[in-house]
Backbone as a ProteinNet text record, in pm:
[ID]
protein_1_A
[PRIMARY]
XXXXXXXXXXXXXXXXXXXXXXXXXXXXXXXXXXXXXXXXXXXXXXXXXXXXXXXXXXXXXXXXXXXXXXXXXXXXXXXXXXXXXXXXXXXXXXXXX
[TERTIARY]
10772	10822.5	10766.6	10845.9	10810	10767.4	10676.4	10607.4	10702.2	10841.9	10921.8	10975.5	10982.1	11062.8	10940.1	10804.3	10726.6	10651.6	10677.8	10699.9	10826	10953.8	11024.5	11034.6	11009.6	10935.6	10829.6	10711.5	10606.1	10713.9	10777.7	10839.5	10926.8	11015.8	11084	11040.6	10890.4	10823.7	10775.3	10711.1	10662.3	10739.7	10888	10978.5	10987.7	11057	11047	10942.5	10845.8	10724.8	10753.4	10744.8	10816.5	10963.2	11084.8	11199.8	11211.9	11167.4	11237.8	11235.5	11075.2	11071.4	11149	11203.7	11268.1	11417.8	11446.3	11583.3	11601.9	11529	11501.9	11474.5	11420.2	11407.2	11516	11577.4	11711.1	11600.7	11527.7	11459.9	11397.9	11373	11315.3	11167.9	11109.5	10946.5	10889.2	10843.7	10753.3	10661.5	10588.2	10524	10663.7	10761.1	10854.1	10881.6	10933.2	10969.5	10865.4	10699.6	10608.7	10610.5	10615.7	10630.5	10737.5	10903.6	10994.9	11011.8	10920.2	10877.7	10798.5	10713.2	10576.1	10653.7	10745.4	10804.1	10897.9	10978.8	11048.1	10964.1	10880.5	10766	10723.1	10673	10607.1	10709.6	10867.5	10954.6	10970.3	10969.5	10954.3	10892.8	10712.2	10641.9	10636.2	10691.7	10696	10808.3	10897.9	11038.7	10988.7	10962.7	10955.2	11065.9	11144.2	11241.5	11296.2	11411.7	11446.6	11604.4	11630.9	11743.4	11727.3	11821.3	11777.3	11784.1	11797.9	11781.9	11644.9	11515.4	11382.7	11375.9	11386.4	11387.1	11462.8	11597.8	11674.2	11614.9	11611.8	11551.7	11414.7	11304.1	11193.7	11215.6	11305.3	11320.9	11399.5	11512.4	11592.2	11490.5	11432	11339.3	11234.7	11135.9	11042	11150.7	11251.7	11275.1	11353	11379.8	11415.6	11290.2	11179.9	11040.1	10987.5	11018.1	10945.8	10981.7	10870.6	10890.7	10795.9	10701.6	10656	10528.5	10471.4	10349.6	10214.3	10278.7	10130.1	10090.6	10173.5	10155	10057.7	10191.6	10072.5	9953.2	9889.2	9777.1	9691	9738	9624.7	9625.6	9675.7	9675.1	9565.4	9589.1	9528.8	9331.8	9343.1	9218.5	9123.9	9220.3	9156.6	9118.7	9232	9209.6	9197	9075.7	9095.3	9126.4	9093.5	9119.6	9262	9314	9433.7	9616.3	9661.5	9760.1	9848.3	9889.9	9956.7	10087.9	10131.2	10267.5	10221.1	10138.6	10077.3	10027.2	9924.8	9901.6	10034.5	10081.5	10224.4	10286.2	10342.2	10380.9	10312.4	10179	10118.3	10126.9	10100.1	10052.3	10217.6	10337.4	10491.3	10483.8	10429	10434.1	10377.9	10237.9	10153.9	10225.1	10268.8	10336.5	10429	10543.7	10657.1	10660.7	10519.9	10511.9	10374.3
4694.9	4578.1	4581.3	4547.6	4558.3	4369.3	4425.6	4327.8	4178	4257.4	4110.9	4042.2	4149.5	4051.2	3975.9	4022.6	3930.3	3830.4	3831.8	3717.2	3650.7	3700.6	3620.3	3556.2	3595.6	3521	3390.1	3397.9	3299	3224.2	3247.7	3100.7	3022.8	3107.2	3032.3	2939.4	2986.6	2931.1	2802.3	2799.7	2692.2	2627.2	2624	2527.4	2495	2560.6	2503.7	2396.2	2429	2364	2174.9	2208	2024.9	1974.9	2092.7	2056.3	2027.7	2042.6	2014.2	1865.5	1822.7	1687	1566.4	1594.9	1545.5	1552.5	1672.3	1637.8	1584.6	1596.5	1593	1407	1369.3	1185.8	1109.9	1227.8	1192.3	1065.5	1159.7	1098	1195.9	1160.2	1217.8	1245.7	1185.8	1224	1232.3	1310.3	1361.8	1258.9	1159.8	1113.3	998.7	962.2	865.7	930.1	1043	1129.5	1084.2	1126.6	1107	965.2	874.5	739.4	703.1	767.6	726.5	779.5	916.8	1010.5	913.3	837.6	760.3	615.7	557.2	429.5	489.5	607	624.5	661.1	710.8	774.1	606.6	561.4	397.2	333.5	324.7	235.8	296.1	436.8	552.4	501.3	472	457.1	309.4	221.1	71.6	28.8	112.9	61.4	170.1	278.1	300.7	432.1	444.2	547.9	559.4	633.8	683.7	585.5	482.4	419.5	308.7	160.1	59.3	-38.1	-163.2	-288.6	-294.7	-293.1	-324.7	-204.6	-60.6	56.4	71.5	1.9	-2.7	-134.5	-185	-325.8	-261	-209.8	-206	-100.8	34.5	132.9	87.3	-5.4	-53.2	-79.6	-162.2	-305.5	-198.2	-128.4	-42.2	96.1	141.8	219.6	164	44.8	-43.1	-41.6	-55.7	-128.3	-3.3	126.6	277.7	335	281.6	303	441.1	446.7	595.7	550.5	431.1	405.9	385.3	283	292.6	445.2	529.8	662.5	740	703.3	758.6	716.4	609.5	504	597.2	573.8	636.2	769.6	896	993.3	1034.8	952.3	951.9	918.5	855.8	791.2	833.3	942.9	1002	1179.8	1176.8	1345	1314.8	1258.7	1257.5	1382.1	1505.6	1619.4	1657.7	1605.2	1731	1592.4	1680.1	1573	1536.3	1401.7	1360	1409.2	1453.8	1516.5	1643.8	1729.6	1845.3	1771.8	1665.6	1612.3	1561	1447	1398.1	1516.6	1621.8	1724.2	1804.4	1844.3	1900.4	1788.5	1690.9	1549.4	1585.1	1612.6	1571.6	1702.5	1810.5	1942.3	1911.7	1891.1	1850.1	1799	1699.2	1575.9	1649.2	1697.1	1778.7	1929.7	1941.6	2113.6	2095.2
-7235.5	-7306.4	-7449.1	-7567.4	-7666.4	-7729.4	-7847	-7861.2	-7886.9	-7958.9	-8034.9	-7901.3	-7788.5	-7674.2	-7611.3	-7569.4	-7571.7	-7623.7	-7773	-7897.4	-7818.1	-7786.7	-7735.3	-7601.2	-7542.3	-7412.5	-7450.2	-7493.8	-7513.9	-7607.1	-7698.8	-7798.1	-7695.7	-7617.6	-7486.8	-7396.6	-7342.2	-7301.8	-7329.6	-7469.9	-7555.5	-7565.4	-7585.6	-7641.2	-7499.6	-7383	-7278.1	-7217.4	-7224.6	-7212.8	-7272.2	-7350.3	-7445.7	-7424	-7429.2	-7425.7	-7290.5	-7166.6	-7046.7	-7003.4	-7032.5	-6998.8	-7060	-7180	-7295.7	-7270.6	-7226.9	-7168.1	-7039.5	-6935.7	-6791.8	-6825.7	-6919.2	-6925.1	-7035.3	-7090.2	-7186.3	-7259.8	-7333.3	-7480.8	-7535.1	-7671.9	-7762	-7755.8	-7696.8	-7678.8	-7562.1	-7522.2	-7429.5	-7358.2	-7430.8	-7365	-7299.7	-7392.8	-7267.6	-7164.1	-7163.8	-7056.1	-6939.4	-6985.8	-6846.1	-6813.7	-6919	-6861.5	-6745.6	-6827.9	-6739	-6589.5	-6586.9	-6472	-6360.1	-6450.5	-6408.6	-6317.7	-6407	-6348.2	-6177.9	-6205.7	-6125.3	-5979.1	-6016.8	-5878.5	-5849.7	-5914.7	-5868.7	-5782.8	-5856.7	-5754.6	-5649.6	-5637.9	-5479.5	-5418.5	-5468.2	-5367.7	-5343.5	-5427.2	-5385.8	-5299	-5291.1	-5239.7	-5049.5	-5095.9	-4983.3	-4984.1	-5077.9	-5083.2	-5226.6	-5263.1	-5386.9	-5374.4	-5328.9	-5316.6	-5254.5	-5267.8	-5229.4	-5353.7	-5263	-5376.8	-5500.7	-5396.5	-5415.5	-5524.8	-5510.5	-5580.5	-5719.7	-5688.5	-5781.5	-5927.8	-5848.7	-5979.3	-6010.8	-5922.8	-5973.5	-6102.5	-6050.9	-6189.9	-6287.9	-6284.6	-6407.8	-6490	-6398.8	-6519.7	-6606.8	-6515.1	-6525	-6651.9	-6630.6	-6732.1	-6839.5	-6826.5	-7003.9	-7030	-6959.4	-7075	-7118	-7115.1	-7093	-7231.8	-7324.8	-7459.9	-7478.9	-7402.2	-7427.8	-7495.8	-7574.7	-7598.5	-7538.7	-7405.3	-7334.3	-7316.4	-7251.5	-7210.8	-7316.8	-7463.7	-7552.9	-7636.4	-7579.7	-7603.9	-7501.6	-7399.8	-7250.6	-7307.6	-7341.9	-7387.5	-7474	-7571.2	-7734.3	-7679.2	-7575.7	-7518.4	-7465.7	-7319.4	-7256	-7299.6	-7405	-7459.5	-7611.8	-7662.3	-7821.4	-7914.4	-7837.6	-7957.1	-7899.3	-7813.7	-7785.3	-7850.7	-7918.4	-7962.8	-7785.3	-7811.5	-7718.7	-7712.3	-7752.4	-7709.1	-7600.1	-7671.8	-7542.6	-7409	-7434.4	-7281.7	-7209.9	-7271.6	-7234.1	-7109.2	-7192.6	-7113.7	-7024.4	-7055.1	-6916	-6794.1	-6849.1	-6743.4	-6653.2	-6740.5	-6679.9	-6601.8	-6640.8	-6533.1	-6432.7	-6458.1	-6338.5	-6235	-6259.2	-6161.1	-6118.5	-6187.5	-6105.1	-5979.3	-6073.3	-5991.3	-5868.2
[MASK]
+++++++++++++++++++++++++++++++++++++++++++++++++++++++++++++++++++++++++++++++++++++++++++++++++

């Protein structure tokens, strides 16, 4: 393998890395993405399933309010040197994988 295709691999990667959660939460930032990730797992485990009255209202309500700040408040807090967009997204891998 030559070096430019493994230059091209790692940039794929990297962009992947940020772009998935961002499209996967249909927004622009990463940390909404883990938020809106964050609300939808909560009404799972409050409702009891991924469908339902109780499930359905808890994620409407929970992903209108999912501005992506608390996420990146707690971020900024718990990782002061690492920018919040990188935690944001490891935090959204973590959780998925």
């Amino acid at each position: 393998m030559n070096r430019s295709a493994i230059i091209g691999v790692i940039v794929v990667l990297i962009v992947g890395f940020f772009a998935v959660p961002m499209i996967a939460g249909g927004t622009t930032n990463t940390c909404q993405a883990l938020e809106k990730h964050n609300v939808s797992a909560t009404a799972s485990n409050i409702a009891g399933s991924t469908s339902g009255i109780v499930h359905d209202t808890i994620n409407n309500i929970g992903q209108s309010m999912a501005s992506g700040q608390v996420t990146t408040s707690m971020m900024a807090q718990d990782h002061p040197n690492t920018p919040s967009v990188v935690s944001c997204s490891y935090y959204y891998w973590k959780d998925i994988l």
